[in-house]
DOKEFI-356804 format. One record per residue: x, y, z of N, C-alpha, C, O in turn. Coordinates in pm, whole numbers, plus 50000, padded with zeros to 5 digits. Layout:
// DOKEFI-356804
XYZXYZXYZXYZ
...
// end
This chain:
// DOKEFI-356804
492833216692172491743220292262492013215692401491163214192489
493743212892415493413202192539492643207892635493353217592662
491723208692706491173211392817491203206592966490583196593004
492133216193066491963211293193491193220193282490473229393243
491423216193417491543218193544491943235893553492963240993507
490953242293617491503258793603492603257693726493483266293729
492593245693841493543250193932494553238893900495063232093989
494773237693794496203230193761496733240593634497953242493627
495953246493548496083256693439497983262593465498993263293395
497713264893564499273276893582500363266493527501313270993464
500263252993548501233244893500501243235793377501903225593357
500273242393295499623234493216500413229493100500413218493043
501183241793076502213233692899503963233192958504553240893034
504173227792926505263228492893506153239092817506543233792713
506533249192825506853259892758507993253092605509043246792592
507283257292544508343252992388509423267792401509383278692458
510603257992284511423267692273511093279892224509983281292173
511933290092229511663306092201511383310592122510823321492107
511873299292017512183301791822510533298191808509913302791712
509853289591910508313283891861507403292591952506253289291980
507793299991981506873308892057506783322791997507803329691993
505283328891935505383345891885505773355091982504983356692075
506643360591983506583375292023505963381292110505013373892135
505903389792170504443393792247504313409592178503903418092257
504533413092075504053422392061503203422091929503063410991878
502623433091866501563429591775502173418291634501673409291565
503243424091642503543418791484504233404491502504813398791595
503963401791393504163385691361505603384491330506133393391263
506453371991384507803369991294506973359791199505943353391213
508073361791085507833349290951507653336591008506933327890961
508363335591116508063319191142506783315391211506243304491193
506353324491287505393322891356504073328091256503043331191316
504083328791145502983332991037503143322090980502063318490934
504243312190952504373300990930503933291190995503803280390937
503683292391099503213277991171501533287391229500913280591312
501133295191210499773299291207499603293991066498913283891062
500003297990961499303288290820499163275690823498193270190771
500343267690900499743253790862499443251790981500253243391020
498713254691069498023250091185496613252291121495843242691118
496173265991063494863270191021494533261390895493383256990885
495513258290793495623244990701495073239890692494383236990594
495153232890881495203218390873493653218890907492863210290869
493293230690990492093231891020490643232190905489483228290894
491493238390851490653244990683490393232790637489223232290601
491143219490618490923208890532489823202890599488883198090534
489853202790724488943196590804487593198890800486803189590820
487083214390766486053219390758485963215590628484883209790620
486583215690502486193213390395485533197590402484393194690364
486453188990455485933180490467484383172190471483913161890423
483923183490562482683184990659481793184890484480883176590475
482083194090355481083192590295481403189790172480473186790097
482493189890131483163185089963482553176989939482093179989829
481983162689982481103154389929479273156489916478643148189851
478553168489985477343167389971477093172189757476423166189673
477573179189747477233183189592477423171589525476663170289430
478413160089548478873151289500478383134289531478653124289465
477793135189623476523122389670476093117189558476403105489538
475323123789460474443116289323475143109789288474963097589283
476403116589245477623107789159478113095689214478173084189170
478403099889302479013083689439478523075189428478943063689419
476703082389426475693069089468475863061789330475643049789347
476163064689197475823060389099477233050089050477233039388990
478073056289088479273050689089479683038489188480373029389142
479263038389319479693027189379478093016189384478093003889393
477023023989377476183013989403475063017789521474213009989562
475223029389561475133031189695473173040989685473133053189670
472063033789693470423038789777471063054489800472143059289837
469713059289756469513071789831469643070689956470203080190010
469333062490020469023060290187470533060390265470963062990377
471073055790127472673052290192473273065490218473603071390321
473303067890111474093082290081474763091790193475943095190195
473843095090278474123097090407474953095790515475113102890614
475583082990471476343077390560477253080690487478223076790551
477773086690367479193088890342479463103290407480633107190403
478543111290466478783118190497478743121490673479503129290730
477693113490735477863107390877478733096890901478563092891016
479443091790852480683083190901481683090290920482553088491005
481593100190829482723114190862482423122891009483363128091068
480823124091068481043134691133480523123091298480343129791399
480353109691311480683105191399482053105191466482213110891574
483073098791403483993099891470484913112491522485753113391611
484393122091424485313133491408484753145591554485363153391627
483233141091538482653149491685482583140491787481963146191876
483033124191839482483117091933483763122291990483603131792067
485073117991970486543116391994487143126392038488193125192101
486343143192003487103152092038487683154992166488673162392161
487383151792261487473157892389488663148092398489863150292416
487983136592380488803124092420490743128492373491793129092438
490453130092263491913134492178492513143992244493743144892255
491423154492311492123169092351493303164092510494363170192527
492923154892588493223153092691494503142192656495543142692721
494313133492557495383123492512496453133492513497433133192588
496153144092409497133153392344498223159292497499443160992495
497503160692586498253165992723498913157392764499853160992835
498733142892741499553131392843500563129992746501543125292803
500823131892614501623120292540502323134392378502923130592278
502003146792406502523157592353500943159992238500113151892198
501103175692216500223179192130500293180591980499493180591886
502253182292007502843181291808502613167791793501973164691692
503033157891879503163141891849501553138391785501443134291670
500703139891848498993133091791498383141991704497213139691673
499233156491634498573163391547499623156291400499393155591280
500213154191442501273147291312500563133791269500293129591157
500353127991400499753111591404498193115291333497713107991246
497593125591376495843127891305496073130591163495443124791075
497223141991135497433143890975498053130390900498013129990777
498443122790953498853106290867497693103190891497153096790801
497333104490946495993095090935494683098690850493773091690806
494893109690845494023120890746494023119590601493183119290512
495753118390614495983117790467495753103390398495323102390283
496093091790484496033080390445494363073490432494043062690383
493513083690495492363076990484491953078790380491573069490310
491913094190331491833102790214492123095490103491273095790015
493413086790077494053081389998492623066889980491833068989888
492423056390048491563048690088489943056090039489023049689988
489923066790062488383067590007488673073789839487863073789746
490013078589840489653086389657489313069589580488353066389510
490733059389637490323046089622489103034189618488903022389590
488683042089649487093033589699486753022189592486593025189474
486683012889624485752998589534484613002589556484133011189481
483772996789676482762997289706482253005589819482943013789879
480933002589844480643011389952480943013190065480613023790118
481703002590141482522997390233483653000290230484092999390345
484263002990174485963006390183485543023390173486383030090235
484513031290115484353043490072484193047390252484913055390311
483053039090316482703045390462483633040690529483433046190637
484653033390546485453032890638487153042090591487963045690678
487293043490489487843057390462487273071290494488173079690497
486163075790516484983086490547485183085990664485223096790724
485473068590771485493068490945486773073890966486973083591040
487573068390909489283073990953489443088290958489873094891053
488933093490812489173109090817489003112890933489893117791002
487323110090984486953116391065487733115091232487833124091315
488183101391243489313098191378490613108991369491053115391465
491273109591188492133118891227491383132291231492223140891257
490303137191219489863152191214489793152891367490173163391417
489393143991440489213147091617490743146191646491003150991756
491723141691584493293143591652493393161291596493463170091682
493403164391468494083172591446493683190591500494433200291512
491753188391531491423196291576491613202091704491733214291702
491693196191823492363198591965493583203191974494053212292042
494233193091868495943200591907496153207591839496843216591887
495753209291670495623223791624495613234991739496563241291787
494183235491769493843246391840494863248991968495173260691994
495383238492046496023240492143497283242492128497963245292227
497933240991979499283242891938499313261791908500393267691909
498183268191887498053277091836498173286691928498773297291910
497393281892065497243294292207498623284592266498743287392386
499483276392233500813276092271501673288192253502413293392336
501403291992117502203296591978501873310591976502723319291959
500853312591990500463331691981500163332492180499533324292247
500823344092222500843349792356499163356092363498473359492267
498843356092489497533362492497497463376492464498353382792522
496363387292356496113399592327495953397792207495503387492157
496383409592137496093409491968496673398791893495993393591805
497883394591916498233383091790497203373091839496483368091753
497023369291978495943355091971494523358091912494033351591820
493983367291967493233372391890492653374991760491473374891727
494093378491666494083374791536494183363391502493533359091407
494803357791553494953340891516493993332791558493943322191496
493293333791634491833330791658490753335891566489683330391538
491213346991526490063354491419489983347491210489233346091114
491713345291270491463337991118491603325491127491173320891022
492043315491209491333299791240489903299891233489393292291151
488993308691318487203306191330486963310191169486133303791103
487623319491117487003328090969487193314090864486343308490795
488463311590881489023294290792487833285890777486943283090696
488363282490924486793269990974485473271990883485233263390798
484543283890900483723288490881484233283890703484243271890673
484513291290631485063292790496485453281890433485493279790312
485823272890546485983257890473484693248890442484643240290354
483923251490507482363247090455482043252490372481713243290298
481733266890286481553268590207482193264590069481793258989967
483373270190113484243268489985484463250689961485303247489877
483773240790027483553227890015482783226789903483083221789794
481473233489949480943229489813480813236989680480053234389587
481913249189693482153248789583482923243989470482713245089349
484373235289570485193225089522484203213989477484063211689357
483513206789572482983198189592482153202189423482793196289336
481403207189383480303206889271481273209589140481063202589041
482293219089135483083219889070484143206888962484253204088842
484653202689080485973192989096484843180388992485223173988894
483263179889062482283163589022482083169988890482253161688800
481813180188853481643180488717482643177388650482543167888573
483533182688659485093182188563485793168188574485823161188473
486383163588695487123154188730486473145188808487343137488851
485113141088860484673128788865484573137289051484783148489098
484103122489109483503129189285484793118389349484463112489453
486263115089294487063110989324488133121089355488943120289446
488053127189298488803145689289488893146989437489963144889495
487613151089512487443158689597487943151589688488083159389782
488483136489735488623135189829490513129889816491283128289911
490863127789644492263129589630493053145589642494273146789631
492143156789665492353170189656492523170189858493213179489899
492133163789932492033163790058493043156190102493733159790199
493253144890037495203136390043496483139589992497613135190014
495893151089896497223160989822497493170489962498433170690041
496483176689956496633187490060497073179690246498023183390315
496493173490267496703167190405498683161390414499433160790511
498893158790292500343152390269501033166290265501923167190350
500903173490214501553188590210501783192990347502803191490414
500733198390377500793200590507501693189690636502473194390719
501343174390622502403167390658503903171690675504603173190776
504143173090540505113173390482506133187590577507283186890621
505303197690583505733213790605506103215690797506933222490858
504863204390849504643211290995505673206291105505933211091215
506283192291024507373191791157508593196091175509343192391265
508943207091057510103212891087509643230791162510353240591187
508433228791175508013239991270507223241891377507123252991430
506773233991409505673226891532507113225591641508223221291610
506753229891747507283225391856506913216692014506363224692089
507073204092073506613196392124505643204192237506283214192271
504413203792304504013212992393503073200492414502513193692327
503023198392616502323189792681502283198592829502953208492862
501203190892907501363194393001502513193093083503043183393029
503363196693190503933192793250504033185693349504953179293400
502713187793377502533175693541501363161193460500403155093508
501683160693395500993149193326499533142793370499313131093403
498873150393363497533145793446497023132493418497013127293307
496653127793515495713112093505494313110993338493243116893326
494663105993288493273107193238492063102193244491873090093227
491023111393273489763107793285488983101093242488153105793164
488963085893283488363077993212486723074093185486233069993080
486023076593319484773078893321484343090793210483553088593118
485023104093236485013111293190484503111493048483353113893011
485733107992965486103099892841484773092492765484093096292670
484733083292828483713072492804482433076292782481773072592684
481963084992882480683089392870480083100992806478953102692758
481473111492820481183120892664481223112592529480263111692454
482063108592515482663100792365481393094392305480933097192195
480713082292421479723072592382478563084192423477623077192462
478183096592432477043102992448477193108492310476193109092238
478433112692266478343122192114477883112391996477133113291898
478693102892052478203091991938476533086091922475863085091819
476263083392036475123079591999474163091291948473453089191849
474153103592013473393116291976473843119391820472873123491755
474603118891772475123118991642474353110291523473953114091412
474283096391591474273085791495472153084791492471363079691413
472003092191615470443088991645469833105491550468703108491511
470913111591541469853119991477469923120291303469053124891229
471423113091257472223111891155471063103791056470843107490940
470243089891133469683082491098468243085991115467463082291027
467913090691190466473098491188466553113391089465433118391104
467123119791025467153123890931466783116490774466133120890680
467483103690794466983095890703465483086790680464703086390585
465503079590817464763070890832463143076390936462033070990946
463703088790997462793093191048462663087091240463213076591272
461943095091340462213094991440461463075391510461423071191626
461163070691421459843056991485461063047891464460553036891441
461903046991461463063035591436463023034991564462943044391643
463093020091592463723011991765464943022091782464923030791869
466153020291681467523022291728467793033691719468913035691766
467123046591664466943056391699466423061591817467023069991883
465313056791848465153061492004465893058292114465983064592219
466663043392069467393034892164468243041792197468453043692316
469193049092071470553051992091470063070592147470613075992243
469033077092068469143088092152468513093392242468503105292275
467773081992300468033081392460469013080992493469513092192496
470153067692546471133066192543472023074992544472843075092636
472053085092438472923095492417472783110392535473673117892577
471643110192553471333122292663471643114692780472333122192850
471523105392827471793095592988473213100793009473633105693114
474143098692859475483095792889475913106792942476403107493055
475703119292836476133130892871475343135292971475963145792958
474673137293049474233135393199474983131593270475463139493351
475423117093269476233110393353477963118493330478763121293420
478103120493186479263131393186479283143893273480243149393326
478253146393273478093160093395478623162493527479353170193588
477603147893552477753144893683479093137093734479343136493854
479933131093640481053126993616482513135193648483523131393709
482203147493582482883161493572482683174593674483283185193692
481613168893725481383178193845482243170693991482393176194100
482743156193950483013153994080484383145294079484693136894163
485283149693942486363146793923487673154293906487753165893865
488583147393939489933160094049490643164093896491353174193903
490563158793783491273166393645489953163593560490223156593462
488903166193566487863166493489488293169193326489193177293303
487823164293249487883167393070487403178893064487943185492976
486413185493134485643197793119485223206193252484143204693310
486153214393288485953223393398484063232193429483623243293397
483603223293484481933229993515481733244193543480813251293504
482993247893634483133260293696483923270193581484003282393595
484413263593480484443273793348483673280493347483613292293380
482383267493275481343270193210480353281493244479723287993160
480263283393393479443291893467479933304093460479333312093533
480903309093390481383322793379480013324993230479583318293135
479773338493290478423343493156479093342193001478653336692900
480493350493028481253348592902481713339892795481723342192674
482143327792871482013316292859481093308792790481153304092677
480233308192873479003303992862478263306392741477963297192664
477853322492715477023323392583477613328492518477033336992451
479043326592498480023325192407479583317192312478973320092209
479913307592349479993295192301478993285592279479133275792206
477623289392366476443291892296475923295592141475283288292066
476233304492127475883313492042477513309091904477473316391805
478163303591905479183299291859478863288791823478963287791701
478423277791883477723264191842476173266191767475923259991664
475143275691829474753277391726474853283691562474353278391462
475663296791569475943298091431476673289591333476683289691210
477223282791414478153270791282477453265991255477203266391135
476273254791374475193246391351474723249491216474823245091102
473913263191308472533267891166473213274791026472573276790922
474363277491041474663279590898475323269790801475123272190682
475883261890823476193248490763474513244290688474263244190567
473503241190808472463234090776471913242990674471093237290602
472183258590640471473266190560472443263190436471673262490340
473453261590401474253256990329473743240890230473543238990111
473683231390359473223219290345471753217190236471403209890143
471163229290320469603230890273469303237990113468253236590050
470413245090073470183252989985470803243289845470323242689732
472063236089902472373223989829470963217789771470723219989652
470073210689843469113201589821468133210989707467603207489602
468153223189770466973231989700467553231089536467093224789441
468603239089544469443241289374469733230889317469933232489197
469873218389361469713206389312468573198489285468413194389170
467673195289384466893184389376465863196689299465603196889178
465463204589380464023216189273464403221489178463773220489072
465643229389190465763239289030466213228488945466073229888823
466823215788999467573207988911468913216388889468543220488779
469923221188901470953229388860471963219888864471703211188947
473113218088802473933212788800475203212888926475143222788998
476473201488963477103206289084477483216489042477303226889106
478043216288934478773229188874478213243888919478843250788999
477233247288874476383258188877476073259789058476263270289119
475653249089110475673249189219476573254389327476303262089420
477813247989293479123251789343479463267989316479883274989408
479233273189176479893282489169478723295289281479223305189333
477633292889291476873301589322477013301589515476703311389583
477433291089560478193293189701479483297989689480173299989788
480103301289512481283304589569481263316189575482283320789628
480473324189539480343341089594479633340589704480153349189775
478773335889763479083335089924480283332089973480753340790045
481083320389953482363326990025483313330989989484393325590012
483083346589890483703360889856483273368290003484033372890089
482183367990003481583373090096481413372590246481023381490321
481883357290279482173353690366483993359290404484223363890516
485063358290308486213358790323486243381190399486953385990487
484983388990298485593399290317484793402890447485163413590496
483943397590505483293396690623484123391190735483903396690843
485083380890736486043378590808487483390890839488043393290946
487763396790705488633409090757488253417290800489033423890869
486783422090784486013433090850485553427890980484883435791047
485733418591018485223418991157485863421491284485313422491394
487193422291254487813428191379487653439891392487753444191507
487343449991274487533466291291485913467891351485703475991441
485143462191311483473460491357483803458291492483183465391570
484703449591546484523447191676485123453891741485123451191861
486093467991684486793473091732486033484491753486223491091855
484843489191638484253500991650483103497791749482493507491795
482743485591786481463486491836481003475291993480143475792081
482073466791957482513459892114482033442592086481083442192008
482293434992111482553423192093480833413592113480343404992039
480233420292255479433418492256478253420692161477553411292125
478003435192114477203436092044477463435091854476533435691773
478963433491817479023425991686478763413091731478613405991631
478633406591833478353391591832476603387091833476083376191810
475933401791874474623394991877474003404891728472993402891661
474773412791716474393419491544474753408591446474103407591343
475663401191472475973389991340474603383391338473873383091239
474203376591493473673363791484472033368491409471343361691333
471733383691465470563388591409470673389291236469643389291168
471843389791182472063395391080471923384590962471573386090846
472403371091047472313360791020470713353291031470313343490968
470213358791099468693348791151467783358091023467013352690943
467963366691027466803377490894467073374090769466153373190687
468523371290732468873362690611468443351990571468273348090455
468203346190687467763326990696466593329390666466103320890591
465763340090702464353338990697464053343790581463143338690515
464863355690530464553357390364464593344090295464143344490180
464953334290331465273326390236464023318690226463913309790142
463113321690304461333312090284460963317190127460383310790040
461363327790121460803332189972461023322589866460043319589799
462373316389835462573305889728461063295089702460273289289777
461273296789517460153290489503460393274989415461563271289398
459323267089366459583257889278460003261989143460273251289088
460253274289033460413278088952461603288988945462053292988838
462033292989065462593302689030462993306189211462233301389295
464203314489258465033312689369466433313689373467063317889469
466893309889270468503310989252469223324989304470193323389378
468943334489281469143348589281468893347489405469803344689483
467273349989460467163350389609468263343989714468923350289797
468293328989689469373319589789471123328289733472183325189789
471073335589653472783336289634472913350389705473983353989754
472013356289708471803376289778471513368789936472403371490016
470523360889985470113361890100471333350190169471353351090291
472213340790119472763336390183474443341490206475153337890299
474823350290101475823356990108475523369690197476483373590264
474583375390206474183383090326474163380590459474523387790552
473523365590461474053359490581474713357290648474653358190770
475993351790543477493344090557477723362590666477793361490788
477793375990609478613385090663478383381290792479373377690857
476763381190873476323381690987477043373091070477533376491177
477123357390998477753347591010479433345391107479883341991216
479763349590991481533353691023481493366391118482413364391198
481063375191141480803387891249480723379791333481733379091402
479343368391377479583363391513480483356691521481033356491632
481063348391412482123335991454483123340391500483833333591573
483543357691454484813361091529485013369591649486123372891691
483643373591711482713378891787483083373691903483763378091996
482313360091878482033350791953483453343192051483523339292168
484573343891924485693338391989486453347692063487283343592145
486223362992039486673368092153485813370192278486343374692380
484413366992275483753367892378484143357192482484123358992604
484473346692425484263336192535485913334192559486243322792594
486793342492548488133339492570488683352892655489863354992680
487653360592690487993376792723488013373992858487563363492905
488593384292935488343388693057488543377893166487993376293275
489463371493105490373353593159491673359493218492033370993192
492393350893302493623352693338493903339793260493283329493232
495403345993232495893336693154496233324093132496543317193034
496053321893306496483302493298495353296193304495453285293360
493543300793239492753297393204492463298893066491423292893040
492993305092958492753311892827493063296192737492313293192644
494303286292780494133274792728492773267792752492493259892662
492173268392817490873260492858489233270292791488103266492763
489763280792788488693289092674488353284192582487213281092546
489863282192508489803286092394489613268392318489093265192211
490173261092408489383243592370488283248192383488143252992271
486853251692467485793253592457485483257092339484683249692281
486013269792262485513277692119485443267992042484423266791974
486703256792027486863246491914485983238191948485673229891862
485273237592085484673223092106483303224892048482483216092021
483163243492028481513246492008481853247491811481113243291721
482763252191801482743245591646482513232591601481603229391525
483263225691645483143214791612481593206491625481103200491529
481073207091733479843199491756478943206791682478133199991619
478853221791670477923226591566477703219991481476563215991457
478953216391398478673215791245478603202591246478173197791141
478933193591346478733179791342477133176091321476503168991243
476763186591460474973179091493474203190891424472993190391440
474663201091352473143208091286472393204291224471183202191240
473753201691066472803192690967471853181191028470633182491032
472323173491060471333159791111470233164991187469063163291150
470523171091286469213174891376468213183391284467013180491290
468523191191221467463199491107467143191590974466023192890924
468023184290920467683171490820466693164090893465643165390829
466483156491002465573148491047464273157991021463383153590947
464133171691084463193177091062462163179590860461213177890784
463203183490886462743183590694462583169890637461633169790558
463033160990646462753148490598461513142290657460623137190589
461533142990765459923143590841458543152490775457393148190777
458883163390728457843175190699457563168490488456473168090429
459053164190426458633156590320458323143490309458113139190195
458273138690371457163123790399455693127890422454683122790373
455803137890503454233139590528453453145590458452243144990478
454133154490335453693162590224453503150790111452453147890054
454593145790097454683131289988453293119090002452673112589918
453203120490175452133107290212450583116890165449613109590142
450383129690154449353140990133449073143089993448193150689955
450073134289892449373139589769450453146889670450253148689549
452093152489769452433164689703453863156989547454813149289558
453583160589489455043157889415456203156489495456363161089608
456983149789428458563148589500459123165289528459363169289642
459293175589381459413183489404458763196589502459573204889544
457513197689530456563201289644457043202089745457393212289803
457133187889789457423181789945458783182289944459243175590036
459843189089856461443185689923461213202589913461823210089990
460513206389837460313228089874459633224390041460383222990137
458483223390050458133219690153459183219690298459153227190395
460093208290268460443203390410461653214090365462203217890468
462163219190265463283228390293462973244790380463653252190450
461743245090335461343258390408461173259890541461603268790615
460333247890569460373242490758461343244390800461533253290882
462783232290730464023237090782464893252290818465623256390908
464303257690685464883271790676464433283890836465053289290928
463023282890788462493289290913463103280091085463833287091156
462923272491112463583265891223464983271091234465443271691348
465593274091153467153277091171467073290091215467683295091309
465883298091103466083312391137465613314291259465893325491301
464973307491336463763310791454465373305491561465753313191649
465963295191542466733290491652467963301991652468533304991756
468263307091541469463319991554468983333191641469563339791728
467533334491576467153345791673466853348191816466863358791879
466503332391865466283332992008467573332092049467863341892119
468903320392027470173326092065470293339792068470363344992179
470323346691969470743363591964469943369692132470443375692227
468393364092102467773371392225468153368692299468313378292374
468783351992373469173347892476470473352192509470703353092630
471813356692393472793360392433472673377592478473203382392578
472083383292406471543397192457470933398692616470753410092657
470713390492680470383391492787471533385292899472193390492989
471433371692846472873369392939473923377792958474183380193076
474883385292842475443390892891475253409892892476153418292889
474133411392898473703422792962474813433093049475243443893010
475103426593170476113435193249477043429493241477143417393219
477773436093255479303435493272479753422593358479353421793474
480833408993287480603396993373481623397393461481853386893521
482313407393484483773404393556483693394893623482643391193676
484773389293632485203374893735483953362293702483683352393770
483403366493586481693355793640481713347793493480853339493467
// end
């Protein structure tokens, strides 16, 4: 993702050798389909990451020892570090090479992996859960920036952008269908030795094809910069991570997300008035850009959290097993996978813009079918209305990544296309939590009213549901208007 400076851009990489560079014409050489697989890989594990353990929480908790209350944190220790660090990593990756700290994030990936299948207690489990997540912020930036090294700007980047966002996307699902699967059969140790098999593989494959790519004029790094995104994600992370649980009246919840909006403020204002800024302002102000990536951060957001949400429903109300659970997201992502090959020809028949605000609609009417699920019965509904979704879903996600990477000159398309990863990434970091706080709020207050456990977790799942669907549709409305006319140069 490294992200610079649009008027340093022209000098930005270092050109790798010839053998590591695609082609410029449509078709792929073998080698360069080779190092698009394990770049997208490495990406894919990462997203799995994001949810292989929610189906698998009960078990953990029962196995190491670990409160409902806790529980949480095996899965927010993962998405603090992995969303605070990103930027931070993307800019390291420019001073000190981008193959060098994606090799260094996958050891570190794999070795944490190793450390949590290991787990004693609850303590060695979350600080294996923190590492992942340190190497998921290495491997995601230079992934992405090894990739717009590696594919020339037009159709191959394009495609290779189309099936990195489709991966991404697909690795959350297909999480929890590993994830519910793997806990029935082989224990909730599986899922995270299935993430140190795979992370070592991939190890194993990428440095005889990765080629070194840095900037060339070695920019200063931004340390204000740095500091005040990093410590703004974190605290906004950890303040909503824990108010999901504990609810919004905690001291250190308000403490920290206050705190967390000051910083990134002060990041603003930080970046508006620094000579290699982490984040070009005057990007951002291009329309394209802009509700690109908008609309990109929200669909990961709200569909993860509909994912997240439907978990709790088929579990905690129908009672269903991970098993059963798992398998019934795994035809959503059937559905998700054939929605990802169809979306380039969609975007080919109908224009980028409007498959990007047809997904998000396509996606928000799905979310809202889903109020129908009841205390008795729903299974059917959540497996038709969320695999319906997923299509809308993946339409914008690949929509979206050519929207906000279009109509660039090329010694800005590196700095795009970190943006796309930066709006993935924070999606899926801050949805769940920010819409968990909500629903956990709406079942306390049903619970403090009288309602059964089961009631009040239907209850706060439906709030959630509708909120997601209501926040997809005003994106859709808001991106429908922004880019209205034609943005040339804007």
């Amino acid at each position: 993702m490294a992200i610079e400076s649009p008027s340093r851009t022209s000098a930005a990489q270092t050109a790798p050798p010839a053998a590591a560079s695609a082609p410029a014409g449509s078709r792929m050489s073998t080698r360069s389909k080779l190092i698009l697989m394990v770049l997208c890989a490495a990406q894919f594990i990462v997203a799995l990451d994001f949810s292989i353990l929610n189906v698998a929480l009960p078990a953990l908790g029962d196995d190491l020892g670990m409160g409902q209350a806790d529980l949480q944190w095996a899965v927010t220790a993962f998405a603090l570090p992995s969303g605070g660090f990103l930027l931070f990593f993307g800019r390291l990756a420019d001073l000190y090479g981008r193959r060098r700290l994606f090799l260094s994030g996958l050891a570190l990936f794999t070795a944490a992996s190793v450390l949590a299948t290991l787990a004693w207690d609850p303590a060695s489990l979350l600080a294996g859960r923190a590492l992942q997540g340190l190497g998921a912020a290495m491997i995601v930036p230079t992934g992405m920036s090894l990739l717009t090294t590696t594919f020339t700007e037009g159709p191959q980047r394009e495609r290779a952008l189309g099936i990195s966002g489709t991966l991404m996307s697909l690795g959350f699902t297909i999480g929890m269908v590993l994830g519910g699967v793997m806990t029935d059969s082989l224990g909730w140790r599986s899922t995270m030795g299935l993430l140190a098999v795979a992370g070592g593989g991939i190890l194993l494959a990428a440095p005889g094809l990765l080629m070194e790519s840095r900037r060339a004029d070695r920019p200063r790094l931004d340390v204000p910069g740095a500091v005040t995104v990093t410590g703004g994600l974190l605290a906004l992370i950890y303040a909503l991570s824990t108010a999901a649980q504990q609810g919004f009246g905690r001291t250190d919840v308000v403490v920290t997300l206050v705190a967390g909006v000051v910083l990134l403020v002060a990041f603003a204002v930080v970046e508006s008035r620094a000579a290699e800024p982490l984040v070009s302002l005057p990007m951002l102000r291009r329309r394209t850009v802009a509700w690109g990536n908008l609309a990109g951060m929200m669909t990961f957001g709200m569909m993860s959290t509909v994912i997240f949400l439907l978990t709790l429903y088929l579990q905690e109300v129908l009672e269903l097993s991970a098993g059963l659970t798992g398998l019934i997201f795994g035809v959503q992502g059937v559905f998700a996978a054939l929605a990802g090959m169809t979306a380039p020809k969609v975007i080919a028949r109908f224009g980028a813009r409007r498959t990007l605000i047809g997904g998000l609609l396509v996606q928000a009417v799905f979310t809202a079918a889903l109020l129908g699920v009841g205390a008795d019965s729903g299974a059917w509904l959540a497996l038709v209305a969320a695999s319906l979704g997923c299509v809308g879903h993946l339409w914008a996600v690949v929509a979206y990544g050519v929207t906000a990477t279009s109509g660039l000159p090329d010694g800005e398309q590196g700095l795009a296309t970190g943006l796309v990863t930066s709006s993935q990434q924070v999606g899926m970091t801050v949805g769940i939590p920010l819409l968990s706080a909500v629903v956990s709020a709406r079942v306390a207050a049903l619970e403090d009213g009288g309602s059964s456990f089961a009631e009040a977790t239907l209850g706060g799942i439906r709030l959630g549901l509708g909120v997601d669907a209501a926040v997809v549709a005003v994106v859709a409305g808001l991106v429908t208007v922004g880019l209205r006319r034609p943005a040339a140069g804007r």
